[in-house]
N, C-alpha and C positions, 0 to 999 in steps of 0.2 A: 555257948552257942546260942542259947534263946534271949541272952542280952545283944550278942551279935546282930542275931533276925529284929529283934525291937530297936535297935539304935538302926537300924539299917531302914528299917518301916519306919521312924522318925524323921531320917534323915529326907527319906525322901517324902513325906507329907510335908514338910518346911519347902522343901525344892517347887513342891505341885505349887504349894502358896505362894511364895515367893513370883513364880512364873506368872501364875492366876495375877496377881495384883502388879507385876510389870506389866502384862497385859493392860488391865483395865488403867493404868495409867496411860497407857498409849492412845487406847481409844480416848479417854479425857482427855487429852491434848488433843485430839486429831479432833475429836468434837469442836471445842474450845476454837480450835483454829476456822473448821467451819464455817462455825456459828461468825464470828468476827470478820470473814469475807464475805458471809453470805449477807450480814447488814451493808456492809459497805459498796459491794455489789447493787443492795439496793437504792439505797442514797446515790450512788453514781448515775443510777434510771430516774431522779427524781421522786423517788421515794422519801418522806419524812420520816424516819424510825429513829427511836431511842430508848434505850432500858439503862438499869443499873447495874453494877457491877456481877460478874455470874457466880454464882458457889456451886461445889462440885455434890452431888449425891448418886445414889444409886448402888454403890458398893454392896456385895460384890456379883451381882447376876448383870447389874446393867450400866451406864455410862450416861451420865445425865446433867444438865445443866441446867439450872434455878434460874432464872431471868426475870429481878422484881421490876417493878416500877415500868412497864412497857409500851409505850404510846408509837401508834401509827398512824401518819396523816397529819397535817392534810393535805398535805403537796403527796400524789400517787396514787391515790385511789381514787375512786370513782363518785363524783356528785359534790365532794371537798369533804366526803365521809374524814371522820375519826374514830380511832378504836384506841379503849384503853385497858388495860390491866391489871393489875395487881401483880399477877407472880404468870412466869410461863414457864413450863418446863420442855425441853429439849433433851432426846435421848435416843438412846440403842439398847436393844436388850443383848447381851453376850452370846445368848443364844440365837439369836434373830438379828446377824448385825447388817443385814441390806436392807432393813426397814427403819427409817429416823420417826421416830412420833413425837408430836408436838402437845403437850397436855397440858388444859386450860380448868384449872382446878375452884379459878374464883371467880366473880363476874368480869363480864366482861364489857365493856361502856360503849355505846354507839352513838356521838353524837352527828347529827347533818345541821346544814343550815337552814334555819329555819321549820325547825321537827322537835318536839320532845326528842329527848335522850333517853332511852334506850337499855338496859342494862340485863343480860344473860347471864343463865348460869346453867348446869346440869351436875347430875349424881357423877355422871363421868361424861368429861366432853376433851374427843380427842382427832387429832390430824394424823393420818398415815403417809406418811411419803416414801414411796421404792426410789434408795442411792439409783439403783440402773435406769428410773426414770423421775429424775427432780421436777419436773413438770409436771409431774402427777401427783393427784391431795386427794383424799378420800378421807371423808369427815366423817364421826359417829357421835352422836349424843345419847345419853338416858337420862330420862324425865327429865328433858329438857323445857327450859321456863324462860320468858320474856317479860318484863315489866314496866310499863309508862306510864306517863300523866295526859291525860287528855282532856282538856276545858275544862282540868279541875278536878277528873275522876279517873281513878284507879284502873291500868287496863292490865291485862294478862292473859300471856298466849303460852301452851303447855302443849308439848309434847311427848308419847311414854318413850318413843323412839323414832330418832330420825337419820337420816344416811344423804350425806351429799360428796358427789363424785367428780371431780374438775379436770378435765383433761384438753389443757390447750395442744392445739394445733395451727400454728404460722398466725393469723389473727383471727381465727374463730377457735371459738372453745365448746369442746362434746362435755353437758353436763344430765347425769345423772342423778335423780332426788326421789324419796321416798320417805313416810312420815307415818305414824299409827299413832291411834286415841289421842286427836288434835284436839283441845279443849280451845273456844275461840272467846277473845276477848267480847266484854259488853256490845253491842250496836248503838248505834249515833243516839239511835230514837229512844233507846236508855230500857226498851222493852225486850224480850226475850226474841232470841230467834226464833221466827217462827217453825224449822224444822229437827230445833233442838239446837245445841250450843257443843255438838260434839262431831266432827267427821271421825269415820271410823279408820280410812285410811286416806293416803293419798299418794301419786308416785307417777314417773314421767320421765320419758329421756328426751333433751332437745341438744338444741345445736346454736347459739351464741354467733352471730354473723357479725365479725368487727368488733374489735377492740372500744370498749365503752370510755367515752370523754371522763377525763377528772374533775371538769369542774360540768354542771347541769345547767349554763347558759342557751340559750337563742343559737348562738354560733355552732356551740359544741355540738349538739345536737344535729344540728341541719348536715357539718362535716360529717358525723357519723353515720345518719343519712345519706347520706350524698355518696359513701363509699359504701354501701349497699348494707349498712347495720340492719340486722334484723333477729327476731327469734323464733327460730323455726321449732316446732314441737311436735316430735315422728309420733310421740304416742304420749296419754295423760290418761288418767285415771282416778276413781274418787270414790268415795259412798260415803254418802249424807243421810240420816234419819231414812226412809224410802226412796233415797233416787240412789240408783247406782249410772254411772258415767264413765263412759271411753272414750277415744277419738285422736285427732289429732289435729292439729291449727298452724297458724304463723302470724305474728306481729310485729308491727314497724310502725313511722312514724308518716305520715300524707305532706305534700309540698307545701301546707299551713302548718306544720310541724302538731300537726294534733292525730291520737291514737288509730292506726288503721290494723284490721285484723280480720280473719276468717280462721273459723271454726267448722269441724263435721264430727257432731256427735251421734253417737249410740248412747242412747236412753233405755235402763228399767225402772221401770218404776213409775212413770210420768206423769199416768191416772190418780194414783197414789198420794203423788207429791201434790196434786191439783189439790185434794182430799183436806190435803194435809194443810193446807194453804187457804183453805175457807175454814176450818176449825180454828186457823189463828186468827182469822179476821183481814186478814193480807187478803184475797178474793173476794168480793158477793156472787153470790147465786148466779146472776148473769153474766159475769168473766168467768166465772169457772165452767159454766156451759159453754164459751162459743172458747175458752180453751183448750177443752177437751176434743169438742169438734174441729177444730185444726190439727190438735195429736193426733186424731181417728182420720187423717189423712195419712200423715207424715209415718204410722205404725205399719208394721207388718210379723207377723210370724215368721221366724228363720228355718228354713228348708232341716226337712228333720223333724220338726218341732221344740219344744220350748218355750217359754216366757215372751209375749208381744214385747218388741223391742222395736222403739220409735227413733227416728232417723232427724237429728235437726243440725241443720246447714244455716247456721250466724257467719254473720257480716256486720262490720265495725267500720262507716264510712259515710265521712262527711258530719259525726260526731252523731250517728245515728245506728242504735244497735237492732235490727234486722234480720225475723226468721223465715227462711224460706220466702224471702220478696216481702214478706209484712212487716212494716217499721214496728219498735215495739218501744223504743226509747231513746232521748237525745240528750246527748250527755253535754257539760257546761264546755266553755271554752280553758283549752289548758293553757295560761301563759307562763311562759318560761323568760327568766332573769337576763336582763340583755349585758348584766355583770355580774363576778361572783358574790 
């Protein structure tokens, strides 16, 4: 009887497996199949993609596809960008199979025209995508890191955690971003920032108006323009060394196709940052007195009470950046490539 119950409990532990692993061959094939329409789907949009041949991993919790050698662009993205690879993995967990995740485990190459190249990595950097809404990516990085060359020197941009959200709709896209212990590359002038070299946070939902040109020509731009391109930003937020920052803005491009924008921030800190800003030698004495006496306009106490929190309304126009009606700087002329 008790060899009976054991062959019987055997029998069916080979049955569970057997079942368990016809399973996950099915999702590896439905993956596999996918994956091979969802390239070619892209290429058919004008998309450039191509990787090497896929191998199967993941066995036995998840359904996974290895994708070495992986180049995108330059034909379909945006600017004539390129991205490149090493290895991408594509998958489903068994347990979680209406989410596919995309995990980018090596750097990852960014080249543009005419840009240093670019090259990412992070501890774990990965894409979510919900099967019930393929349009929708939700990106997560840890201690994330960028790395260039720039006239010669060494630049690097680090992040401990970042979160980007992308949810197209018809041709604008609702994009979601958030960032913590942003470490920023060197500055031009090769000296330290003056309010430190680290934001502590950063985060913002906007809205994408128009589909962005693939290539960054004079034309493309002006069309995208023309069809009301712009980036609207409901909310943004920061904190730098003493300034903390809220608000919200929009930008687009003006009928000379150069930078137009307004901003309405909420400032803490403002005093502070001035402070902070003649300690580095960025200020003398007399800027930083008559710009304090403009913030001691622009300040007020919020009902209730709490921290003076000062109110500044920028403007970005006619390549002249402008607070509250007083020019404060003009920026160069942008010209844009009248070919790719």
């Amino acid at each position: 009887m008790k060899r009976a119950l054991r062959l019987l409990g055997l029998g069916l532990a080979v049955c569970l497996v057997a079942a368990h692993t016809l399973g996950w061959l099915w999702a590896e094939r439905t993956l596999r199949r996918g994956v091979a329409e969802w390239i070619a789907a892209q290429r058919a949009q004008g998309v450039a993609i191509s990787a090497g041949p896929a191998t199967s991993a993941g066995w036995p919790l998840a359904a996974r596809l290895e994708l070495p050698d992986v180049v995108v662009g330059p034909g379909g993205l945006p600017a004539g960008a390129v991205l490149r690879t090493a290895r991408v993995g594509v998958g489903a967990s068994l347990l979680e199979p209406g989410l596919l995740r995309v995990a980018l485990p090596g750097p990852v190459r960014l080249t543009l025209p005419h840009a240093p190249e670019v090259a990412a990595g992070a501890a774990d950097w990965h894409i979510d995508v919900p099967l019930a809404q393929a349009d929708r990516a939700a990106m997560d990085a840890t201690a994330w890191r960028a790395d260039w060359t720039d006239a010669g020197h060494a630049q690097t941009l680090t992040a401990a955690l970042a979160h980007l959200l992308l949810v197209p709709d018809a041709l604008d896209t609702q994009i979601t971003f958030s960032a913590q212990a942003i470490d920023l590359p060197n500055p031009p002038s090769g000296k330290a920032w003056p309010l430190g070299n680290r934001l502590a946070s950063l985060s913002g939902d906007a809205t994408l108006r128009g589909a962005l040109p693939d290539i960054a020509t004079a034309a493309a731009v002006s069309g995208w323009r023309a069809l009301g391109g712009r980036l609207d930003i409901s909310r943004m937020a920061f904190g730098y060394g003493p300034l903390g920052v809220s608000g919200n803005g929009s930008a687009t491009l003006d009928a000379a196709l150069q930078p137009a924008a307004t901003a309405e921030l909420d400032v803490l800190g403002a005093a502070a940052t001035v402070d902070a800003l003649v300690a580095a030698h960025v200020l003398n004495a007399n800027a930083a007195t008559a710009a304090k006496g403009l913030l001691s306009l622009l300040t007020k106490v919020p009902e209730g009470g709490g921290a003076p929190q000062t109110n500044l309304p920028l403007r970005l126009q006619n390549r002249t950046v402008s607070l509250a009606g007083f020019p404060l700087a003009r920026l160069p002329v942008l010209t844009w490539p009248q070919t790719p």
